[in-house]
Structure formats: C-alpha cells, structure tokens
C-alpha positions in Angstrom: 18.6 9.4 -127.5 20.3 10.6 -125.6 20.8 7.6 -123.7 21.5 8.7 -119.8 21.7 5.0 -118.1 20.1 1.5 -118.6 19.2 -0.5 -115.5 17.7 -3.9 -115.0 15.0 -4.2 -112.4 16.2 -6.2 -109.4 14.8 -5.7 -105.8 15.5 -8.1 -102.8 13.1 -11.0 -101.8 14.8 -11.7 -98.3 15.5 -9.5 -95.2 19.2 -9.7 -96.4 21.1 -6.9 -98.1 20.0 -3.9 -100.2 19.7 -3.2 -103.5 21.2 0.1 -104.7 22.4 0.6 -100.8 23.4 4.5 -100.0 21.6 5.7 -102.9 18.2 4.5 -102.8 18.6 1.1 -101.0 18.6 1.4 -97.3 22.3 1.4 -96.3 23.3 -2.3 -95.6 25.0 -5.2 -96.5 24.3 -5.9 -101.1 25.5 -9.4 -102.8 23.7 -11.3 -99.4 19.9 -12.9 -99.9 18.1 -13.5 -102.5 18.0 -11.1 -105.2 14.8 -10.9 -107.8 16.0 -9.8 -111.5 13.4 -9.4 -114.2 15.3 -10.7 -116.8 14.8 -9.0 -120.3 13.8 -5.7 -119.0 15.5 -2.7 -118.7 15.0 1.2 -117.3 15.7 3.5 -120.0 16.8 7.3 -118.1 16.8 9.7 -121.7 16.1 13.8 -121.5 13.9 15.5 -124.0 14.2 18.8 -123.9 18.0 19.9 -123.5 17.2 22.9 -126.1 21.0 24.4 -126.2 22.1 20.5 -126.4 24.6 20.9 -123.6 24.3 17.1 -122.9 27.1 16.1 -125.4 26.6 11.9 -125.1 25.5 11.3 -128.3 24.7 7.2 -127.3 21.8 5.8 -128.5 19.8 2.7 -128.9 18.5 1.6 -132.0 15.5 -1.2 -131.6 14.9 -2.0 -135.6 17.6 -0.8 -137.7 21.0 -1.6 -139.1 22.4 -0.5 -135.7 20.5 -2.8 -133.8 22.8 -5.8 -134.7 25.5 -4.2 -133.0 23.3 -3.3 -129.8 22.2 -5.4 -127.4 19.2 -2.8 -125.7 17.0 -3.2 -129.1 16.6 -7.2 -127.5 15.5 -5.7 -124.5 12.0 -4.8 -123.3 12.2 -1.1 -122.3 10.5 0.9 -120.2 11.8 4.5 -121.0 11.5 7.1 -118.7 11.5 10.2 -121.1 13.1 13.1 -117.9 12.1 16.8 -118.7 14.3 19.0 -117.4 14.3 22.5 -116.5 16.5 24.2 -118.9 18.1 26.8 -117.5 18.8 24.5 -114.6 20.5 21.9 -117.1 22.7 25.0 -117.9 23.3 26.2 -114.8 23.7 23.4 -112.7 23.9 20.4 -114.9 25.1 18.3 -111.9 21.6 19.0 -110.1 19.3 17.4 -113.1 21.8 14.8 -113.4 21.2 13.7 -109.5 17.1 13.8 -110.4 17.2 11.6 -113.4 19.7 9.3 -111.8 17.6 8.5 -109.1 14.5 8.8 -111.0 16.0 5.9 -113.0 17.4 3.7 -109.7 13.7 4.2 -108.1 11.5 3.1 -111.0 13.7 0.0 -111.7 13.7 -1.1 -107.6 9.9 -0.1 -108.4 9.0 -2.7 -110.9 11.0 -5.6 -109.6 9.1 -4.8 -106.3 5.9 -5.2 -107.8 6.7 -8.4 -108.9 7.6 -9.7 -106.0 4.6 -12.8 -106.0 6.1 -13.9 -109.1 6.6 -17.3 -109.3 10.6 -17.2 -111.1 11.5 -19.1 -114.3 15.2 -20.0 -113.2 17.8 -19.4 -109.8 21.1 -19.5 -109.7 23.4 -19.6 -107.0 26.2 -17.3 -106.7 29.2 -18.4 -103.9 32.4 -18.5 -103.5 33.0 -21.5 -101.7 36.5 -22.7 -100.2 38.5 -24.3 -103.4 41.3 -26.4 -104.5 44.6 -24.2 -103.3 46.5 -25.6 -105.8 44.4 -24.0 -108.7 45.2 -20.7 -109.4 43.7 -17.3 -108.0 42.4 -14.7 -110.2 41.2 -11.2 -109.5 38.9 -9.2 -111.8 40.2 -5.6 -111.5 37.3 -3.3 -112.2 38.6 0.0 -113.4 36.1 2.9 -113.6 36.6 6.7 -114.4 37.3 9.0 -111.2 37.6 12.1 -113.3 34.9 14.5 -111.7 33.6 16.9 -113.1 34.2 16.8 -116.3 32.9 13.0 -116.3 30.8 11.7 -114.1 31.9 9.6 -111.2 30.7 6.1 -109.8 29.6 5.6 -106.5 30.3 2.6 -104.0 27.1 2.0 -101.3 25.9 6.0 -102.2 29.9 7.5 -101.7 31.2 9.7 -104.7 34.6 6.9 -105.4 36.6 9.9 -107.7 39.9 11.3 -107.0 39.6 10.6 -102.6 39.2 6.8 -103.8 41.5 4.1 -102.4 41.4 0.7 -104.6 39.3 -1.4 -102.8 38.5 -5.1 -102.4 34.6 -6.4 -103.1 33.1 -9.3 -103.0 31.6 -9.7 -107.2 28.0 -10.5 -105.7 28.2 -6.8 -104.4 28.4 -5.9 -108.3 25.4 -7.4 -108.7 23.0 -6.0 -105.9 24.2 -2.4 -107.3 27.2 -1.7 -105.1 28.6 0.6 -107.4 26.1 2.9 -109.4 27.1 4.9 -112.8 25.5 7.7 -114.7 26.4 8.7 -118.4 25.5 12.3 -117.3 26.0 15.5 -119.4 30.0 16.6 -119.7 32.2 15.1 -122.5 30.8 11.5 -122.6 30.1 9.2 -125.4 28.0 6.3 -124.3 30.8 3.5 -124.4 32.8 5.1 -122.3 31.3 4.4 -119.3 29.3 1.2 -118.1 25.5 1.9 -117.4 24.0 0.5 -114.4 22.8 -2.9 -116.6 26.2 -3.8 -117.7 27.5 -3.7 -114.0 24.7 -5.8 -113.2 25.5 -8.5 -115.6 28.9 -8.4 -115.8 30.2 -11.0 -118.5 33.4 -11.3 -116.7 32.2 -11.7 -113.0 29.9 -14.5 -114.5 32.8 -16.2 -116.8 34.7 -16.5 -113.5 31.9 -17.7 -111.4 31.7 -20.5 -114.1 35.4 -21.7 -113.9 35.4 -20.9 -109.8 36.3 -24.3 -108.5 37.3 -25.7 -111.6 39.8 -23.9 -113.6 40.5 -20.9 -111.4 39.5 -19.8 -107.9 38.0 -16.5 -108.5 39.5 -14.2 -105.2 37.0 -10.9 -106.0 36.8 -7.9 -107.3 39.4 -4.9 -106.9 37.5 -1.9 -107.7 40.6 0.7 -109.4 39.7 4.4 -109.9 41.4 6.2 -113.1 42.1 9.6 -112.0 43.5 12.4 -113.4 46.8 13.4 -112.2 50.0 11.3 -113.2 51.1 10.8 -109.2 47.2 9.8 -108.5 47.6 7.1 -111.1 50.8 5.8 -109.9 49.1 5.6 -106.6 46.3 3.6 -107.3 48.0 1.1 -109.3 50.9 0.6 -106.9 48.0 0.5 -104.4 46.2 -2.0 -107.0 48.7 -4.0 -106.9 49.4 -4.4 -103.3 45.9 -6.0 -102.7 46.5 -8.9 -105.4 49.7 -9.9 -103.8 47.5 -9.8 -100.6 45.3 -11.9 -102.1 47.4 -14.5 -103.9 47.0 -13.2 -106.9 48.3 -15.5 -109.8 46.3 -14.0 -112.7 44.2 -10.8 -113.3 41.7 -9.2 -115.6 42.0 -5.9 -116.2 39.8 -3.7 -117.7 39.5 0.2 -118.9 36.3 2.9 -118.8 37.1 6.2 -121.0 39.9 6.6 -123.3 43.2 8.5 -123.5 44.5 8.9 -120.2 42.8 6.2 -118.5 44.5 3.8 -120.8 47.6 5.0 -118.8 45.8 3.2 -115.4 45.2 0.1 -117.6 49.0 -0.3 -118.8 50.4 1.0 -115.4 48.2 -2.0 -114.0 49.3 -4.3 -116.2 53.2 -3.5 -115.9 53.3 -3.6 -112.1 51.1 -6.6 -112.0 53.5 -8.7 -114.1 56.5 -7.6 -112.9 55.4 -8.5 -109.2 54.3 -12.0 -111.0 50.7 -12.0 -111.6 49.8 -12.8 -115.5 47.3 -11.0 -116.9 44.9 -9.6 -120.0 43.7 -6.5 -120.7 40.0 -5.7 -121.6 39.6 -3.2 -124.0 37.9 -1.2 -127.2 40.4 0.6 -129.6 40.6 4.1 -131.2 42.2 2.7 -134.2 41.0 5.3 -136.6 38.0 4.4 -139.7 40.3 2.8 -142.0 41.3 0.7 -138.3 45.2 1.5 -138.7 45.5 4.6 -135.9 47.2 3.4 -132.5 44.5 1.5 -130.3 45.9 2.5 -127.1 47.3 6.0 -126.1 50.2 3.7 -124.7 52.2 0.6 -124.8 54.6 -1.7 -122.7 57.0 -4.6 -123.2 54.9 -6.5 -120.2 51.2 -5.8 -122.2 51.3 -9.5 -124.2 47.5 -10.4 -124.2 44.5 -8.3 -124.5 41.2 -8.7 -125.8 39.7 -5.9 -128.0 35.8 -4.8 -128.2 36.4 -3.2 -131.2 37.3 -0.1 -132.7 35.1 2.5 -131.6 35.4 4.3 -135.2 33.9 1.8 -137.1 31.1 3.5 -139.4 27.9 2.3 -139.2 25.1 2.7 -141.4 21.6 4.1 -139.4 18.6 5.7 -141.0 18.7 9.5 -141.8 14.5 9.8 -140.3 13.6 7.8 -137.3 9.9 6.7 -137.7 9.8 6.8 -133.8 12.0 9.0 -132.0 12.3 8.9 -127.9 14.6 11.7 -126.1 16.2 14.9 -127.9 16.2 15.0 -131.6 18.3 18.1 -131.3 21.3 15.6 -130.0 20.9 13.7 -133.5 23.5 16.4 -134.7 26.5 14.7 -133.0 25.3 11.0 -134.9 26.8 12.2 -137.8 29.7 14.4 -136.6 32.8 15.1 -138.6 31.5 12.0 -140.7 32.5 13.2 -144.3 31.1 10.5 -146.2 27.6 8.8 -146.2 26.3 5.3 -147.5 25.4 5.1 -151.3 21.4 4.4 -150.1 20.5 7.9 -148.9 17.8 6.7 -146.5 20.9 5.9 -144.3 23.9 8.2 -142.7 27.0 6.6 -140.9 27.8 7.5 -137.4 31.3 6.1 -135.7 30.0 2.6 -133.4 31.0 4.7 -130.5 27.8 6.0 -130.3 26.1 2.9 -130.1 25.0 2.2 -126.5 27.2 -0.4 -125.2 28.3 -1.4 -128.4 32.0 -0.8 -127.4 31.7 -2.1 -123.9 35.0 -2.2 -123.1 34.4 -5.0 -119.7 33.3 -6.9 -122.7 29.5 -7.0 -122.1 28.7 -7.6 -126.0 30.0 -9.4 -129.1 31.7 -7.2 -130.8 35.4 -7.8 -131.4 37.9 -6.4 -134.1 40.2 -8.4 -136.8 43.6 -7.7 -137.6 44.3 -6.0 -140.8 
C-alpha cells in the first residue's frame, strides 16, 4: 500500500506487434503475433517513502486477511517493486515520479515474460475475429476511461496522452490485450477502483465474454475507446461522437462501462441515452456510491432510456481488515486513509473497517471481479 498499478507479464514471441508499443514497446502494430502471458503473476508498482503522504490512493492488497476474499491480487504471485522516491520531487513535481514508477513497472513486467521466453506453455488460445453470420447481432464494447488530467491521471493509447484532445476511437479488443492502452493510479485524488490497473486491461472479463459468444450468440464488432472529460460540451462531444462510430459499425447492442465517479457517470448515461435512442440496446457496467447502510443514490444521474445495468457493488461497503499488518510492503503512513471518516469499528479489536473502495480492484467497475450488490 499504496497500490500504484498491477501488470501481468506478457512479452511477444513473434516478429509481430509490440507489447506496451509507444511507451516501452517499440512503436508498431499490438494485438498481432503471438503473445507470451505468465499467467498467475503480477508486477506490483507501490512507493515507500511519500513522508508528507501527498499520494492520496489509499488502494491496497491484502494477501491473508478478511479482505483478501474480496481481492483478487492476494491469488496472485507478486513480484512488488517497492519505488523510493525523492521527496521533495514527489512534492514538487509529482507527475515526474509518477512517469519513473510507471515505466519502472511496464519494464520489469516486459522483463520477466522475456526471460521466459524458452518456456514450453501450459495452454494457447486463439483470439480472431473471423467473418460471422450477418444475421446475428453486432455488439460493441465501449471502453470508457477518465480523461481528467491533472487532477487524475490519464490513459495512454500506443504511448499518446488520450485526455481532454481525445477523439473516441475504434480498436480492435486484441490491442487491449498487447497493452494498447496503459493506466497509472498515480498520486492526485484517486482511490484504487476508480481506475483500471494495467492487469485488468489485460484481462478484460468483458472482451473475453464476447470473444466466447463471437460467432455464436453475437458478432463482437470491437472496441470504442470513450474518454470522460471534464467539461459539459466535451462530454456531449464524445458521446455524440461515440455514437456515430456504432451506427458506423452496425451496432445492435453495446456495453458500456464507467472509470471514476460523479461526473463521469454523466458520459455513461449520456452514452447510454443517445445509444438507444439511435437504436442500439444496451447495459451499463458499473459500481455504486449507495452510501453504508446501501440506500444513497448509486449513480450521480438517471434516465428513462437506462433499463439494464450490472452493478460491482457499492463501493461503501465496510470491510473488516486487521488493525497491525504482520508484513507491511509500501507506506504505512497511507494506512491513515484505511480507516477515514469510519466512525465505527468491528466488536473484535484486532480488526478496523475500511469502505471496499479501497480494496484494489474490488470495485472494478468493467467488472473484472465477483463482487456484485443485492437489492434491499
């Protein structure tokens, strides 16, 4: 803790595309070739010394306690690389030290999947989207991501900053995979599930679900890539723009999903109205702030045409975790924002709550985990 990004290990075993391409890939084509994942592993980026605990992400990964139910980086095998950063640069320029461990992070996990290159692997799979039955119907995954620089960090597509300058963009979901688009949890007004890490984008759930029905139930047209920016007219922009390319496509049906919370739940129901209204069905993807006792407003907004959606929980939810950590990795200084405006603490005194936002990918709200919530 603090938990700065998670990525899996994955380098390229052909000539064919990049891994990581623009940032620390060479720059060429990703989702071509063969791709080697080590499966089960994961690149842990955490800082250690961030005295004045400016970083405010208070995500964290528990491998053995209560709080490891509810994450799925204590079944991981992690290699944590523990980043010591200059403080007064941290302070100064927090952007700078967020660059380092970011590709500090990228470079050790290409690293490690390198070095296993001569490794004979225990399963392949095949990822194509081969010419289907027209008469089934076309779906688009529309990948929202925060484009709120610099108060949160961005996301980058092949090495480019993809904030406010963004247009929505068509990719094809095997780019996803070979690192296309690269996040960082960085240090401005961030708890962990609001933003994917680098290991959710690898394995995204949904881009796999759709591979599954591609040819079957559905034919799966790609990815949209949808930036949630700031301003009210920016918004409008990209959804209308969003929009646009699903019609292009054929669109019949779309996923749509959210990163952050309050404003960028206006680019999910914006979506979501234009997209039915010009005909194409869809569900929403998303975690709730519904409050501790889970009766508070999920969304910041609402509209007639919003009449499925999935939920990854509410992100209050208390959650017992022990008080002392036998082994602690990162900055216990950031352990002050566990417990947080939490007024109440479990009747065994070993154990404090914390809300389950803080729980690294807990809350995933593309709907990498289990999680879920119940009506009440």
């Amino acid at each position: 803790m603090p938990t700065k990004d998670v990525i899996e290990p994955r380098c390229k075993l052909s000539d064919d595309g990049s891994i990581f391409p623009g940032v620390v890939g060479d720059m060429a084509q990703a989702g071509i070739g063969e791709t080697l994942c080590l499966k089960g592993s994961a690149v842990v980026v955490t800082h250690s010394n961030d005295k004045d605990c400016i970083c405010r992400t208070a995500g964290f990964i528990d491998m053995v306690g209560p709080a490891s139910d509810w994450c799925f980086f204590s079944k991981t095998y992690n290699l944590v690389l523990e980043a010591k950063v200059n403080p007064q640069v941290l302070k100064d320029n927090p952007e700078k030290s967020d660059e380092a461990c970011r590709l500090a992070g990228l470079r050790l996990a290409v690293y490690l999947a390198t070095e296993c290159k001569n490794c004979h692997p225990d399963e392949k799979k095949v990822f194509e989207l081969k010419s289907t039955d027209e008469s089934l119907p076309g779906v688009v995954y529309v990948l929202q991501l925060l484009g709120q620089k610099p108060l949160i960090k961005d996301f980058w597509i092949y090495g480019q900053l993809g904030g406010e300058t963004l247009i929505p963009t068509l990719i094809h979901p095997n780019e996803v995979f070979d690192g296309a688009i690269t996040s960082f949890i960085g240090n401005f007004c961030m708890v962990c599930c609001d933003k994917q890490t680098n290991y959710e984008l690898q394995n995204s759930r949904i881009i796999e679900e759709l591979y599954e029905r591609h040819n079957r139930e559905l034919r799966f047209l790609g990815v949209i890539v949808h930036n949630a920016t700031l301003t009210l007219e920016g918004k409008m922009r990209t959804s209308l723009y969003t929009t646009k390319l699903a019609q292009m496509l054929g669109a019949k049906g779309a996923i749509l999903i959210t990163e952050g919370h309050g404003n960028p739940d206006e680019d999910l129901i914006l979506n979501c109205r234009n997209f039915e209204k010009s005909g194409i069905s869809t569900v929403m993807i998303s975690d709730e702030l519904a409050g501790r006792d889970g009766k508070s407003a999920g969304l910041v907004d609402w509209s007639p045409e919003c009449t499925a959606m999935v939920s990854t929980g509410n992100a209050h939810e208390l959650v017992a975790i022990p008080k002392a950590q036998q082994v602690f990795i990162g900055n216990e200084s950031s352990q002050i924002f566990l417990n947080a405006n939490v007024d109440k603490n479990p009747e065994d005194t070993s154990l404090i709550f914390t809300e389950a936002i803080n729980i690294l990918g807990s809350e995933n709200e593309a709907g990498f985990y289990k999680i879920s919530a119940r009506w009440i």
